[in-house]
C-alpha positions in Angstrom: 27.4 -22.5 84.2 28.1 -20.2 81.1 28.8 -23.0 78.9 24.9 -24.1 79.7 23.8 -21.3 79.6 25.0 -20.9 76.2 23.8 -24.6 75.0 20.4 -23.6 76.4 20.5 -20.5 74.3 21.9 -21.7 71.2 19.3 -24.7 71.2 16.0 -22.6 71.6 17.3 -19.7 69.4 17.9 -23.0 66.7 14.4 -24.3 67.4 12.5 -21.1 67.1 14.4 -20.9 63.4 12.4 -23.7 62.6 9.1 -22.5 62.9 9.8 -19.0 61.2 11.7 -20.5 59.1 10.6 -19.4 55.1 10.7 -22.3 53.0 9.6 -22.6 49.6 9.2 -24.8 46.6 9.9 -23.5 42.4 10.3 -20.7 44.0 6.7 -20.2 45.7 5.6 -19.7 49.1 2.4 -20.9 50.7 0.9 -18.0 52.2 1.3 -15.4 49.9 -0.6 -13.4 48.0 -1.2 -14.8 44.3 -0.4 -11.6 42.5 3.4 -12.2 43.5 3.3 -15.3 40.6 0.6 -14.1 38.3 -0.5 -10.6 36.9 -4.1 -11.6 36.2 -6.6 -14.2 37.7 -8.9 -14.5 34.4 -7.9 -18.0 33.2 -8.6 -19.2 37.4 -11.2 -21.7 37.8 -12.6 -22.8 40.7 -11.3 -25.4 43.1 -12.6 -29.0 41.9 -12.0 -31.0 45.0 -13.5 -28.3 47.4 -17.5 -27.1 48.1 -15.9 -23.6 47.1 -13.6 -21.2 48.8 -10.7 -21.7 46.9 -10.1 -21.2 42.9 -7.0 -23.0 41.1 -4.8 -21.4 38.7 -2.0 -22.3 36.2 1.5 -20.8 36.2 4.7 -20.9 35.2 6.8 -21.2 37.7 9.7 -18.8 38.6 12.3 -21.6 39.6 10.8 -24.4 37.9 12.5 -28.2 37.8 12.9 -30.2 34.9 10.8 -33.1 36.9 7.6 -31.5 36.0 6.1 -29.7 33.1 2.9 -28.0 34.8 2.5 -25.7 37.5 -0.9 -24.2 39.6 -1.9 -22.8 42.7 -4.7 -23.0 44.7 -5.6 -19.9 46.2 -8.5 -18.7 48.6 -10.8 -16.1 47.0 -11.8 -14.0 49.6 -8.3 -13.4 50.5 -5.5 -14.0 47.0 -3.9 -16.3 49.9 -1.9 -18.9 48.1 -3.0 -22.3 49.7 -1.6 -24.8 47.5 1.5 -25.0 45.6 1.0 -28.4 43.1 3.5 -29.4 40.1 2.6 -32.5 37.9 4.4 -34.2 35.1 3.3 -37.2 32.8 5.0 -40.4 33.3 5.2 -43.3 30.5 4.9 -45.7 33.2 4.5 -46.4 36.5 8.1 -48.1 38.0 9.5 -45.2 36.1 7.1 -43.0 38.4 8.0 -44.2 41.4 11.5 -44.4 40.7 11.3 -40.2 39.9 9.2 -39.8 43.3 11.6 -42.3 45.6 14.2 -39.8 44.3 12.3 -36.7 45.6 11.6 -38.4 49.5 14.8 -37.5 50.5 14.6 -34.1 49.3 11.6 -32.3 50.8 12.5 -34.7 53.8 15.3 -32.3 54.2 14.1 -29.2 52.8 10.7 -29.4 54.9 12.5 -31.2 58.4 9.9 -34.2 57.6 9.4 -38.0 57.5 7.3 -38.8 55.1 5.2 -41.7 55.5 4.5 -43.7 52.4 1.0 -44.6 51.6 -1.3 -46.8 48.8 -4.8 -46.6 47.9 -6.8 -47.7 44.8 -10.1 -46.6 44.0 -12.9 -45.1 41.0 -10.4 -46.1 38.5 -7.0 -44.9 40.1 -4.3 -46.5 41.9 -2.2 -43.8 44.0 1.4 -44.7 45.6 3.1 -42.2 47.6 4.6 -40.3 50.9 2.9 -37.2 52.7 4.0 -35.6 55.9 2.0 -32.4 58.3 4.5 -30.0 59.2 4.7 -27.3 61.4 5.9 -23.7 59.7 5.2 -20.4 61.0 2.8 -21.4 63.5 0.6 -23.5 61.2 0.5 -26.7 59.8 1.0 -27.5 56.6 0.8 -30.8 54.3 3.4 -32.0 51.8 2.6 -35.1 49.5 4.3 -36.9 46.4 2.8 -39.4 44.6 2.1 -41.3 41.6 -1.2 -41.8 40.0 -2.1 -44.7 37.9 -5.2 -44.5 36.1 -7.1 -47.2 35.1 -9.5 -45.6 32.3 -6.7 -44.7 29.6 -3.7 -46.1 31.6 -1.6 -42.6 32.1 0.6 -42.1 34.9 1.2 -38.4 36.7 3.4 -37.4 39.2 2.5 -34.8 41.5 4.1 -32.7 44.3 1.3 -31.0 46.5 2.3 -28.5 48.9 -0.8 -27.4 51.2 -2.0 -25.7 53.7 -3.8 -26.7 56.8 -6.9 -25.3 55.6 -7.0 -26.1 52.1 -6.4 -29.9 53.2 -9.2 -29.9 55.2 -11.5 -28.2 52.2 -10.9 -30.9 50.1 -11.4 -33.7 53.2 -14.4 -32.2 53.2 -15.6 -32.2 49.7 -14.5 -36.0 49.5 -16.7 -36.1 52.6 -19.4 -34.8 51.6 -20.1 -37.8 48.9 
């Protein structure tokens, strides 16, 4: 009966880690405030795929990967609440794209306890392959995404790795909505 008891124990205790569990990404955390990764927001600008709310801002990141070259975050501007934690690099082509994000699926599957599910879509000049996931993490949901754009007016390619929140996803639903 000890010996259950003890499984029981050990297995909720382990389950409860994972939702107050602190994970984050370059060395940024959703949920913070944005002063912790920048001493002024002057150069912020406002949000571009949201009705407002939220401005966006460019950083250097403090644990930054030699996958991407730019950093920002989106934050909420009643609050400095970091909502969005995006890295982007150029590609010189698209396979090599996909081969950079296939080689990052396994590791935010991992790091953020997900299965990401990969996705297409092609529209207004843009061709988009990738893998998101919704997470749970401290009793909210969040969204993770990699991709690969492709786009079709001067034939760049970007990777990007977009870590957001709940309520910053829903924002920019919206604003692609609202069209």
């Amino acid at each position: 009966m000890r010996i259950y008891i003890y499984v029981v124990f050990l297995f909720f205790s382990s389950f409860g880690n994972l939702f107050a569990k602190d994970i984050n990404i370059f060395g940024m955390e959703n949920q913070t405030d944005v002063y912790e990764y920048v001493d002024s927001l002057y150069d912020a600008e406002p949000n571009a795929e949201t009705l407002g709310g939220y401005n966006s801002i460019w950083i250097t990141a403090p644990k930054p990967h030699a996958s991407f070259e730019y950093y920002n975050l989106d934050y909420e501007i009643e609050t400095n609440l970091v909502h969005g934690i995006n890295a982007q690099a150029d590609m010189f082509d698209l396979d090599f794209c996909i081969e950079q994000m296939q080689s990052w699926i396994p590791r935010i599957n991992k790091k953020f306890s997900v299965n990401l599910e990969q996705f297409e879509q092609a529209g207004d000049g843009m061709f988009t392959t990738g893998a998101y996931a919704h997470f749970w993490i401290k009793n909210r949901e969040d969204y993770i995404d990699i991709r690969c754009n492709h786009y079709g007016s001067d034939g760049s390619v970007s990777l990007y790795l977009m870590w957001r929140t709940e309520d910053l996803n829903l924002a920019i639903e919206e604003f692609y909505n609202d069209f």
